[in-house]
N, C-alpha and C positions, 0 to 999 in steps of 0.2 A: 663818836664820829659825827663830824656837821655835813651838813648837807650841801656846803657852798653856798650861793648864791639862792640859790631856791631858796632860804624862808626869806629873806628880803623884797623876792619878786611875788611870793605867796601873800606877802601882809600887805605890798601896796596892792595887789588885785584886790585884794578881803577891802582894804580901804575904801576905793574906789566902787568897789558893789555897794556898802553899806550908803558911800554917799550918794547913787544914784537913788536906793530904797529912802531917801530921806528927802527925795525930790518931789516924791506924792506922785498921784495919780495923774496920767498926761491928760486924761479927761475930767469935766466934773460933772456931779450927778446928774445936773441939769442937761448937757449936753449929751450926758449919755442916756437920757429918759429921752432925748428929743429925737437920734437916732434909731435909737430902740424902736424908738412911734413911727418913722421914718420908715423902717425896715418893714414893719409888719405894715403895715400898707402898703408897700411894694409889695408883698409875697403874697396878700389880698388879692389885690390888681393883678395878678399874676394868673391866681386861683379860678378868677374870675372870668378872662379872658379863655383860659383852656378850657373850663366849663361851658360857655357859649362857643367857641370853635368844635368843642365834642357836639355839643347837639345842633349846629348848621351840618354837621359830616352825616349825622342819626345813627352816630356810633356809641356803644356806652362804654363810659371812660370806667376805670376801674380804679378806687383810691385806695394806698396803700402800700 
């Protein structure tokens, strides 16, 4: 028994994945090391600011 049309639309989907996995990465290392540096200094500056608003309140923040 075949299965009609299904393996035809099965092998161009399979196709089309493979060629997208053959397109590489949408980032490159550098842009993504530049982010990465990007991010954890935001989340610093972030860190930073709620630990100086915890102690203008003289409440203690509790991490974790």
């Amino acid at each position: 028994m075949t299965r009609g049309n299904q393996r035809d639309t099965d092998r161009a989907k399979a196709q089309k994945k493979l060629a997208a996995q053959k397109k590489g990465p949408k980032e490159s290392g550098a842009s993504l090391a530049k982010r990465k540096e990007a991010d954890a200094e935001a989340l610093r500056l972030k860190q930073k600011k709620k630990e100086e608003q915890a102690q203008a309140t003289g409440g203690a923040s509790t991490s974790g």
